[in-house]
C-alpha positions, 0 to 999 in steps of 0.5 A: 970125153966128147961132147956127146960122151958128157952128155950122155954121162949126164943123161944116163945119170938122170931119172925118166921123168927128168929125162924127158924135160931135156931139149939140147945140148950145146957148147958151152965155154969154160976155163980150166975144164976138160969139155964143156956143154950147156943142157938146154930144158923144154921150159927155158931153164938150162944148166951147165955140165962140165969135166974138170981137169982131174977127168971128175963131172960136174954140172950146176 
Protein backbone atom coordinates (compact mmCIF):
# COMPACT_ATOMS: atom_id res chain seq x y z
CA UNK A 1 0.00 0.00 0.00
CA UNK A 2 0.95 3.75 -0.72
CA UNK A 3 1.79 6.23 1.33
CA UNK A 4 -1.68 8.10 1.10
CA UNK A 5 -3.47 4.26 0.80
CA UNK A 6 -1.72 4.07 4.91
CA UNK A 7 -3.09 7.16 5.58
CA UNK A 8 -6.21 6.88 4.47
CA UNK A 9 -6.47 3.05 6.19
CA UNK A 10 -5.87 4.75 9.37
CA UNK A 11 -7.91 7.67 8.96
CA UNK A 12 -11.01 5.82 7.94
CA UNK A 13 -10.53 3.78 10.92
CA UNK A 14 -10.80 6.91 13.38
CA UNK A 15 -13.95 8.55 14.80
CA UNK A 16 -14.98 12.48 13.65
CA UNK A 17 -13.84 13.79 16.53
CA UNK A 18 -10.38 12.41 16.34
CA UNK A 19 -10.40 13.12 12.75
CA UNK A 20 -10.38 16.51 13.11
CA UNK A 21 -7.29 16.88 15.23
CA UNK A 22 -5.00 15.35 12.37
CA UNK A 23 -2.93 17.88 10.57
CA UNK A 24 -0.40 15.68 8.14
CA UNK A 25 1.12 13.06 7.37
CA UNK A 26 4.69 12.52 6.06
CA UNK A 27 7.22 10.06 5.57
CA UNK A 28 8.30 8.49 8.36
CA UNK A 29 11.61 5.74 7.98
CA UNK A 30 11.54 2.32 9.62
CA UNK A 31 13.23 -0.78 9.17
CA UNK A 32 11.52 -4.10 8.38
CA UNK A 33 8.20 -2.58 7.23
CA UNK A 34 6.29 -2.40 4.21
CA UNK A 35 5.60 1.77 4.31
CA UNK A 36 5.88 3.99 6.70
CA UNK A 37 4.20 7.54 7.63
CA UNK A 38 4.28 9.86 10.78
CA UNK A 39 0.49 11.52 11.24
CA UNK A 40 1.54 14.65 12.58
CA UNK A 41 -1.85 16.41 15.27
CA UNK A 42 -2.89 20.18 15.55
CA UNK A 43 -1.62 20.07 18.97
CA UNK A 44 1.91 18.86 18.51
CA UNK A 45 1.56 15.39 19.09
CA UNK A 46 2.41 12.77 16.45
CA UNK A 47 2.46 8.97 15.97
CA UNK A 48 3.81 6.68 13.56
CA UNK A 49 1.64 4.33 11.17
CA UNK A 50 3.23 1.80 9.77
CA UNK A 51 2.62 -1.67 7.40
CA UNK A 52 4.60 -4.77 8.54
CA UNK A 53 5.79 -7.16 6.34
CA UNK A 54 2.88 -9.77 6.78
CA UNK A 55 0.96 -6.70 4.77
CA UNK A 56 -1.02 -6.20 8.90
CA UNK A 57 -1.00 -1.92 10.20
CA UNK A 58 0.05 -0.87 13.05
CA UNK A 59 0.64 2.34 14.45
CA UNK A 60 1.88 3.72 18.26
Amino acid sequence: MTKQELFNYYYNLMSEEYRQEIKDFENFKMNNVINSIKVNFKNRDWIRVYQKLDGTVEWY
